[in-house]
C-alpha positions as CSV (number, residue, x, y, z in Angstrom):
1,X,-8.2,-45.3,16.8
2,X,-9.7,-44.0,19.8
3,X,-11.6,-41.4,18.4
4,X,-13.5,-44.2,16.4
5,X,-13.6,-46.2,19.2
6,X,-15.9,-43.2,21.6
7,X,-17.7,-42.6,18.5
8,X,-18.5,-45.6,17.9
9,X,-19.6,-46.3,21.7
10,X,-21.3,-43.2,21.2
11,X,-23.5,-43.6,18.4
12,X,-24.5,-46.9,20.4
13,X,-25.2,-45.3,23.5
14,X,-27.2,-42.6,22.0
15,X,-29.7,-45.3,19.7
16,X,-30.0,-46.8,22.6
17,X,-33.0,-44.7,24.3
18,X,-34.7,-44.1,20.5
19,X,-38.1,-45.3,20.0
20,X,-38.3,-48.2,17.5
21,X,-41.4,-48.4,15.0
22,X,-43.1,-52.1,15.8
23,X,-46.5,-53.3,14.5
24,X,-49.8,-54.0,16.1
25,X,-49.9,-57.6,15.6
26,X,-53.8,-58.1,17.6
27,X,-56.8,-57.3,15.9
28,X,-57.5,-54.3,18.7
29,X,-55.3,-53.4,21.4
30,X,-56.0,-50.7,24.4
31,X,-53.0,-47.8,24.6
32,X,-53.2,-47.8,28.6
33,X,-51.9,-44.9,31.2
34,X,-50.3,-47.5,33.7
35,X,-48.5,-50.7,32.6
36,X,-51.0,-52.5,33.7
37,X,-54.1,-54.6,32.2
38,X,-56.4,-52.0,34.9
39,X,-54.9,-48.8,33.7
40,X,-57.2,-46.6,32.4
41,X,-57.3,-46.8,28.6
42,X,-56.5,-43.8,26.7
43,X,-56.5,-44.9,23.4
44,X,-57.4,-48.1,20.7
45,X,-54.9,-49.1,18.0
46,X,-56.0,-51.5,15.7
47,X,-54.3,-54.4,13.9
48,X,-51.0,-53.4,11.9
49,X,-50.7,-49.8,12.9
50,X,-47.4,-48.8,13.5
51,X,-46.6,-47.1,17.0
52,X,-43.0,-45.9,18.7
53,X,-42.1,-48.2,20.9
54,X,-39.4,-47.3,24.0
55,X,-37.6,-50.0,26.1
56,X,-40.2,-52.5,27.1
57,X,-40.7,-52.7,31.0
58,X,-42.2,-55.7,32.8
59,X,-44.2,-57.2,29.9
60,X,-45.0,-53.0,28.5
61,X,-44.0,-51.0,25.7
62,X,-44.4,-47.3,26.5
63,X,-45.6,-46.2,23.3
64,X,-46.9,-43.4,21.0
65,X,-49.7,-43.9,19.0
66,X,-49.5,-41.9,15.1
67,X,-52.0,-39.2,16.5
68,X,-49.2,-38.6,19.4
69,X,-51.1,-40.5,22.2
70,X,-49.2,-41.8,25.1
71,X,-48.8,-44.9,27.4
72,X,-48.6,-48.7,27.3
73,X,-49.2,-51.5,25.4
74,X,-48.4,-55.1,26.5
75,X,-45.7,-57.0,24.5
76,X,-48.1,-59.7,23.3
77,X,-50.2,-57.4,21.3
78,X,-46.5,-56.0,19.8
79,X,-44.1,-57.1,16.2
80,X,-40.9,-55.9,15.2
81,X,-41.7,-57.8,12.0
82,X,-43.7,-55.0,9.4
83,X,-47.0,-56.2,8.9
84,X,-48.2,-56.2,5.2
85,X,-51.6,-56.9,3.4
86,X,-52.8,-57.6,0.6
87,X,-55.9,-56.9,-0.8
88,X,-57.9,-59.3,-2.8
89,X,-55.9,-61.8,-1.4
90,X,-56.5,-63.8,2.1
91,X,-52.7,-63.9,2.5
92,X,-51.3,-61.5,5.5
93,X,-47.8,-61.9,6.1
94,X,-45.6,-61.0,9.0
95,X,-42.3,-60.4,7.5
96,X,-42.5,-64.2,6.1
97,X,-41.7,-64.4,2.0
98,X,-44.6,-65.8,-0.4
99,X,-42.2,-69.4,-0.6
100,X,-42.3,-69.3,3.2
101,X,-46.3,-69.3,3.2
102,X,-46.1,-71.5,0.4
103,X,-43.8,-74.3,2.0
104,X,-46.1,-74.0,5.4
105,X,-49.3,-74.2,3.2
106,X,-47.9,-78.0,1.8
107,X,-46.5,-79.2,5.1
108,X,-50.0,-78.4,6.3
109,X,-52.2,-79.9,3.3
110,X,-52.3,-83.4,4.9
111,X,-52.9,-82.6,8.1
112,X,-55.1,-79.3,8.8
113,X,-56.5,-79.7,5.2
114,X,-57.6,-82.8,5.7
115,X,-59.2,-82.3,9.4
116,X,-60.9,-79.1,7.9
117,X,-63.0,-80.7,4.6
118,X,-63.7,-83.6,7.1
119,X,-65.4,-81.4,9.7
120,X,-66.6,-79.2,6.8
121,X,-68.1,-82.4,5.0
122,X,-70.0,-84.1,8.5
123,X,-71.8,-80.7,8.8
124,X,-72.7,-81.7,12.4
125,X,-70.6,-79.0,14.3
126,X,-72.3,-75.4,14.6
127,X,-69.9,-72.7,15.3
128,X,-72.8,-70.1,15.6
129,X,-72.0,-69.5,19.0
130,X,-68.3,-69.2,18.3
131,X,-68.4,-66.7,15.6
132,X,-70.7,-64.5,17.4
133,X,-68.1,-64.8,20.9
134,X,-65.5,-63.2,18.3
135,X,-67.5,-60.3,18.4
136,X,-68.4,-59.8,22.2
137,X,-66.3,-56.9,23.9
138,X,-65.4,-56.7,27.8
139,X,-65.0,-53.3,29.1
140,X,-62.6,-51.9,31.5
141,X,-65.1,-51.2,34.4
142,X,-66.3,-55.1,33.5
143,X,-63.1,-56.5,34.0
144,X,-62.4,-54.7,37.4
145,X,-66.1,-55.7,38.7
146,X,-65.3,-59.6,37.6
147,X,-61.9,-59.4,39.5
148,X,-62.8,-57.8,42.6
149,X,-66.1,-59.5,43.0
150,X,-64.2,-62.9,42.5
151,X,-60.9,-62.0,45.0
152,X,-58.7,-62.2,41.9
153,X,-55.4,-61.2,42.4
154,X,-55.0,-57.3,42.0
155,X,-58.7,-56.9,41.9
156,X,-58.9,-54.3,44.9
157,X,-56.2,-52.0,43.2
């Protein structure tokens, strides 16, 4: 019995420190050398790539990217849940069954259907401006400029 016992706490303790496989769940996301939003970035992953994830610390996943790049990515950019397309289809699911999107899709019909062919129909709002903001990048030496020339909060680091 205790044999199974130390093995058993053993196999634990061992998974423990393994990397786990998790999903980019952002449309871009910058691999960085520091946890840290200023790090210096050393690498892009784009949306559903799978990296190796260690133990997340503050907010960061030490990662490694499937070329073998290292450093951090920030939690919110991060899924556990395996990300799956589709092609031909507009469907991308997060780990959620085809009744799942199905049952969200009815709940929805009345409400965001309805708002959506209404604003569609008036034809009065232009979302020019908006879909061209979707494409519009910041860069890292941008972001450090905009932050230290406004006293932001770790801007001087």
């Amino acid at each position: 019995m205790k044999s199974r016992v130390l093995i058993a706490v053993f196999a634990i303790w061992a998974g423990a420190g393994l990397p786990t496989p998790m999903s980019v769940q952002v449309r871009s996301s910058k691999v960085r050398a520091t946890p840290s939003q200023l790090g210096k970035a050393i690498a892009t992953v784009q949306y559903h790539a799978i990296v190796e994830a260690g133990a997340p610390q503050r907010g960061w996943y030490p990662v490694t990217t499937k070329d073998g790049k290292k450093g951090y990515v920030h939690a919110s950019a991060l899924s556990t849940k395996r990300i799956t397309m589709r092609a031909g289809t507009l469907i991308v699911a997060i780990g959620v069954s085809l009744d799942e999107v199905a049952l969200a899709t009815k709940e929805n019909r009345g409400s965001i259907g309805q708002l959506v062919a209404e604003l569609e129909r008036r034809d009065e709002l232009d979302f020019t401006w908006v879909e061209r903001m979707a494409t519009f990048g910041v860069s890292d030496d941008q972001i450090i400029a905009f932050r230290t020339e406004g006293n932001l909060s770790g801007g001087a680091q």
